[in-house]
ZADO-1210 file (C-alpha; in nm, 4 decimals, padded with zeros to 6 digits):
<atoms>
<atom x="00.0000" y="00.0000" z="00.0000" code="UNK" pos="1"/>
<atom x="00.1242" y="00.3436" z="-00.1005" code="UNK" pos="2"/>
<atom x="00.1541" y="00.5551" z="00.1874" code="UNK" pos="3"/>
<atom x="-00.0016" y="00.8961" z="00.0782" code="UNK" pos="4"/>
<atom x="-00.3321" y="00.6155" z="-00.0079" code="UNK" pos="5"/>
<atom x="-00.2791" y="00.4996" z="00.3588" code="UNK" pos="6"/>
<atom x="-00.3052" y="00.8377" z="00.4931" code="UNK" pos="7"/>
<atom x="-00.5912" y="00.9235" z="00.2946" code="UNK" pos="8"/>
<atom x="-00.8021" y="00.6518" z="00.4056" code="UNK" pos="9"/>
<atom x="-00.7073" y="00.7176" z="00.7699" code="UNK" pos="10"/>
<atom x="-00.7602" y="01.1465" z="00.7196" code="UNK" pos="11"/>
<atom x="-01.1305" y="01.0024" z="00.6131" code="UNK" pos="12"/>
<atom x="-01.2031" y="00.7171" z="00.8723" code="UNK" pos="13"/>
<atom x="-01.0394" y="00.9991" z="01.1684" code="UNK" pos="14"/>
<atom x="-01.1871" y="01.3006" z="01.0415" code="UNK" pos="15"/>
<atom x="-01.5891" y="01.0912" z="01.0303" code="UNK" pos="16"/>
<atom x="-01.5234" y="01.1149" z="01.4015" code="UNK" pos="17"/>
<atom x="-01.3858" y="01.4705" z="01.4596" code="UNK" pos="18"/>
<atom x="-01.6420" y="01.6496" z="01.1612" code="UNK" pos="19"/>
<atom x="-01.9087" y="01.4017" z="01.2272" code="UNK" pos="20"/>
<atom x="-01.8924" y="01.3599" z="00.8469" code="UNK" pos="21"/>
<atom x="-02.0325" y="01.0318" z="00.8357" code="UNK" pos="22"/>
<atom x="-01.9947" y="01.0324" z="00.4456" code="UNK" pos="23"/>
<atom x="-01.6594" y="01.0501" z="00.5242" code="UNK" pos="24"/>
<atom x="-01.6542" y="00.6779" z="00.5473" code="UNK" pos="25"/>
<atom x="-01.8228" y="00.6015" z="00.2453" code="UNK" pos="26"/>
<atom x="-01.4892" y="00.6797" z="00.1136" code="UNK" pos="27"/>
<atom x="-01.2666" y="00.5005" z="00.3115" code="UNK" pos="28"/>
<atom x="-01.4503" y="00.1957" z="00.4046" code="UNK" pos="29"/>
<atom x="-01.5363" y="-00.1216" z="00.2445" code="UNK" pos="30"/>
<atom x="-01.9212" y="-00.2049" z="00.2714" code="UNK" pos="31"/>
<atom x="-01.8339" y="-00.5374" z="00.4477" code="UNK" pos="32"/>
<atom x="-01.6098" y="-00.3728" z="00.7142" code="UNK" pos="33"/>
<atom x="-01.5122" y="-00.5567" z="01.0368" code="UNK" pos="34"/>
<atom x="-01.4443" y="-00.5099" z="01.3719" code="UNK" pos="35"/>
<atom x="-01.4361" y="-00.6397" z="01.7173" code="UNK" pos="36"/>
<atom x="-01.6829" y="-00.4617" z="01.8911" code="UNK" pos="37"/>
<atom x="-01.9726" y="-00.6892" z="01.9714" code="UNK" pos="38"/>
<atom x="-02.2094" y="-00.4413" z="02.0669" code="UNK" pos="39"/>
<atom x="-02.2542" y="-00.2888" z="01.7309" code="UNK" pos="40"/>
<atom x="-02.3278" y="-00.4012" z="01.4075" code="UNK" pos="41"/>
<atom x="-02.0601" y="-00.4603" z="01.1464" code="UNK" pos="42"/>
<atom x="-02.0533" y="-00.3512" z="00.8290" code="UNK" pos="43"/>
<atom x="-02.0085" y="-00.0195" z="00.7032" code="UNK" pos="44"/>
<atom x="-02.2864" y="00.0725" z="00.8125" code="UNK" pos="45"/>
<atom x="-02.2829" y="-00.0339" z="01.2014" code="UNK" pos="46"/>
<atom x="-01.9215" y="00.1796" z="01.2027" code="UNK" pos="47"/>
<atom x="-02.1745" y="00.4847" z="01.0959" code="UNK" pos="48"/>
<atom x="-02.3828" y="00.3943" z="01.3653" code="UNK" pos="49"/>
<atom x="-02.0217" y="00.3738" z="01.6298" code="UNK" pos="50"/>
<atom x="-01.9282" y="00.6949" z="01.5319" code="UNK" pos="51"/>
<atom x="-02.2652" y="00.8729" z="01.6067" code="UNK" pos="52"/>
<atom x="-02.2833" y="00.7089" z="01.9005" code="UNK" pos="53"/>
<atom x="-01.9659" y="00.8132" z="02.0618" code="UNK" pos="54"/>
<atom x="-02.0142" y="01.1751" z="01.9080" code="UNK" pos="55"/>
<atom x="-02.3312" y="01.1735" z="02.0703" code="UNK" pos="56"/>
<atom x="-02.1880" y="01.0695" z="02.4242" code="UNK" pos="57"/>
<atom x="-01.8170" y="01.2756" z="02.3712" code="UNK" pos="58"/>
<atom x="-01.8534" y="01.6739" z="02.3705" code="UNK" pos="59"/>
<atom x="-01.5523" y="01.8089" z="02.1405" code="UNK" pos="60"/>
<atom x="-01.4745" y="01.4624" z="02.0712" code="UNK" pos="61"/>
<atom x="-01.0686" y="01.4456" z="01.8835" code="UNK" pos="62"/>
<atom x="-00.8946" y="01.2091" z="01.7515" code="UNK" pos="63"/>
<atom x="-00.5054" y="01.2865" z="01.7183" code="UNK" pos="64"/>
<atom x="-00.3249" y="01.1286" z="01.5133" code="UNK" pos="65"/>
<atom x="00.0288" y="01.0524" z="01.6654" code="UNK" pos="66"/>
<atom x="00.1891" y="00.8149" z="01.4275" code="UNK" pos="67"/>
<atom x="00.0987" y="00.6564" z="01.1170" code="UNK" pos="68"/>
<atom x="00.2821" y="00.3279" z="01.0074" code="UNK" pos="69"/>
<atom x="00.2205" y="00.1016" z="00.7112" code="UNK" pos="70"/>
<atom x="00.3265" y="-00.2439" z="00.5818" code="UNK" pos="71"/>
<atom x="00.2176" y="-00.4336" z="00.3465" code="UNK" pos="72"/>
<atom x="-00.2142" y="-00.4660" z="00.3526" code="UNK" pos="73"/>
<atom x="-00.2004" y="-00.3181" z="00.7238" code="UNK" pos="74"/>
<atom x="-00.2129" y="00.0582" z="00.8588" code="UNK" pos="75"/>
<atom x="-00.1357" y="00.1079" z="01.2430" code="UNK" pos="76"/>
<atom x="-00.2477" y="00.4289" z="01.4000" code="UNK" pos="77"/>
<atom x="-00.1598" y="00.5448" z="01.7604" code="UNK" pos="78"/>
<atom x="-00.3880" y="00.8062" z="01.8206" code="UNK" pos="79"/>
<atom x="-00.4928" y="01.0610" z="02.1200" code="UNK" pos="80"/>
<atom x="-00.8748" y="01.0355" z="02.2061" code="UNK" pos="81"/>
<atom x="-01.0097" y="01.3216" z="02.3887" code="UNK" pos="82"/>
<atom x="-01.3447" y="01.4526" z="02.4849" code="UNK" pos="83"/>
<atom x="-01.6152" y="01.5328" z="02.7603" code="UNK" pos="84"/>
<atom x="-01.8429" y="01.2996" z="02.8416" code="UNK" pos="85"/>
<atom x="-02.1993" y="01.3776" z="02.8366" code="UNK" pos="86"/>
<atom x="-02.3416" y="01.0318" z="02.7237" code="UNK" pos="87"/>
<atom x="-02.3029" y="00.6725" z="02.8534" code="UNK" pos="88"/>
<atom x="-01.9037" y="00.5231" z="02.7742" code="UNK" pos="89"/>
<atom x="-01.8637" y="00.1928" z="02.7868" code="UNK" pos="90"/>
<atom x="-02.1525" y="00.1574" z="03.0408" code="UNK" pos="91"/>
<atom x="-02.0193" y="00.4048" z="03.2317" code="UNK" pos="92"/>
<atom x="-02.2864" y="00.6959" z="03.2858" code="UNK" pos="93"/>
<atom x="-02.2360" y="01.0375" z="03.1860" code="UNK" pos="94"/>
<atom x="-01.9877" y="01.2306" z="03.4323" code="UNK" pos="95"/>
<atom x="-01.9545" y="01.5802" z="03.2379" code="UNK" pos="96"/>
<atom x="-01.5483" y="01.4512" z="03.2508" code="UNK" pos="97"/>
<atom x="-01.2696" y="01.5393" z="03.0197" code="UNK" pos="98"/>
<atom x="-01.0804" y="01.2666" z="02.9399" code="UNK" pos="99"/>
<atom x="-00.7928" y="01.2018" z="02.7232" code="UNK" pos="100"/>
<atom x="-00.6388" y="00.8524" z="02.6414" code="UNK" pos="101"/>
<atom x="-00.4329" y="00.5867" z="02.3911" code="UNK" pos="102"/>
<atom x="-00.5740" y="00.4753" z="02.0686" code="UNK" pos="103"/>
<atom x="-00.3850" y="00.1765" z="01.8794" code="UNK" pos="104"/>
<atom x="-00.6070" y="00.1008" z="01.5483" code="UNK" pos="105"/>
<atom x="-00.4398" y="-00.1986" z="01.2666" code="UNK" pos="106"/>
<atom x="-00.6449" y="-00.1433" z="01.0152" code="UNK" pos="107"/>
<atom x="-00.6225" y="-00.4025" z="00.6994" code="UNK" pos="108"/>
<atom x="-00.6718" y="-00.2760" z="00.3689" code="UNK" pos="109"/>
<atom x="-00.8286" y="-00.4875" z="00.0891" code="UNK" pos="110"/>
<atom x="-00.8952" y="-00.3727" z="-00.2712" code="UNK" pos="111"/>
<atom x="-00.7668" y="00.0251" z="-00.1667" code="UNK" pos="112"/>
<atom x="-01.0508" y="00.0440" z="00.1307" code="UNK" pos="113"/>
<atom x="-01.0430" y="-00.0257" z="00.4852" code="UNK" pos="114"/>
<atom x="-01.1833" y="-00.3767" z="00.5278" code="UNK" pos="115"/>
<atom x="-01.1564" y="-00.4064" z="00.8936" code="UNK" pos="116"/>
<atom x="-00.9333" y="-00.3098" z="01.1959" code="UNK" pos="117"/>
<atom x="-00.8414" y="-00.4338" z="01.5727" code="UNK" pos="118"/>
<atom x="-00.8060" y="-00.1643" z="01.8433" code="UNK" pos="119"/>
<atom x="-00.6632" y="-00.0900" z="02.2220" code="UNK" pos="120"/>
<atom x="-00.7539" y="00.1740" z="02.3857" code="UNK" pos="121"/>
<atom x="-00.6625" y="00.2609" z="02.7225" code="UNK" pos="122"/>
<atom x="-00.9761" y="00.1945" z="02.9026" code="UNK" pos="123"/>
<atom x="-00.8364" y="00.1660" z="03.2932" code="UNK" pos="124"/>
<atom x="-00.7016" y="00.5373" z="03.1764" code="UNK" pos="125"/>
<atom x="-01.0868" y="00.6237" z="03.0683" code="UNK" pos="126"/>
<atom x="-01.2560" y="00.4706" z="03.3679" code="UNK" pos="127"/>
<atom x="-01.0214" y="00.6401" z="03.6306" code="UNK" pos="128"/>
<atom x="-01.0885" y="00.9873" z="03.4340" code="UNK" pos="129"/>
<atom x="-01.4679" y="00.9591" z="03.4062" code="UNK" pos="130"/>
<atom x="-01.4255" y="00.8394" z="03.8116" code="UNK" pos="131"/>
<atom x="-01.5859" y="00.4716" z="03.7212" code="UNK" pos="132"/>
<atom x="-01.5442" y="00.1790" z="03.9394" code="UNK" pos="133"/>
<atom x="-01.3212" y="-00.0748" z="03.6512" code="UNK" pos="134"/>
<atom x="-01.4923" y="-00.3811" z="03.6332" code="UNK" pos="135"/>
<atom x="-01.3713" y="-00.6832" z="03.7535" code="UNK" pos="136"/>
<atom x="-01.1933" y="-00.9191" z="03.4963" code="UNK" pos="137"/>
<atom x="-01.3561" y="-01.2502" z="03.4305" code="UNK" pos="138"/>
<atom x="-01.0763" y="-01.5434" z="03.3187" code="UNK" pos="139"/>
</atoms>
């Protein structure tokens, strides 16, 4: 993958969340899209769906991009997420907080579109902001 296409599709999947653009990733994402969040849909369509929801629940909502690397089919973003909560996180109810944590997104690219993507985030960072109790792990 070329690297100024690599940025591209990242500028469009980042700025759907920081414009609320949601056309935005029309562009940049294949209609079959994947990820691992079981709570929403997949598809294209359930990402559309993510990204209103966290807009809807994150006041001045940012994503920073911190570094960009890319090899091969794969695109790995560290990013800054930042925001005020004013909607449920995470099951976490709204706290009015600012918050600001660590993004890690591998996206994999298939036919010159994101196709799907694995993330970390720092979510003990985002439950001591928003002054949650962290759940208990099950093994």
């Amino acid at each position: 993958m070329d690297r100024s296409d690599a940025l591209r599709l990242v500028e469009d999947f980042v700025g759907a969340y920081n414009d609320g653009d949601l056309s935005r990733l029309d562009r940049c994402l294949a209609v079959g899209y994947r990820h691992p969040n079981p709570a929403a849909a997949q598809g294209r369509d359930g990402m559309k769906q993510a990204v209103a929801r966290w807009r809807s629940a994150v006041d001045d909502l940012r994503l920073s991009v911190e570094d960009v690397i890319v090899e091969g089919d794969k695109i790995v973003v560290r990013m800054t997420f930042s925001g005020r909560q004013v909607g449920a996180i995470l099951d976490i109810p709204p706290s009015g907080r600012e918050f600001s944590v660590g993004l890690i997104d591998i996206f994999v690219v298939e036919e010159g579109v994101l196709a799907g993507h694995w993330d970390e985030m720092d979510r003990l960072g985002l439950y001591r902001q928003l002054g949650a109790p962290v759940p208990a792990r099950s093994s």
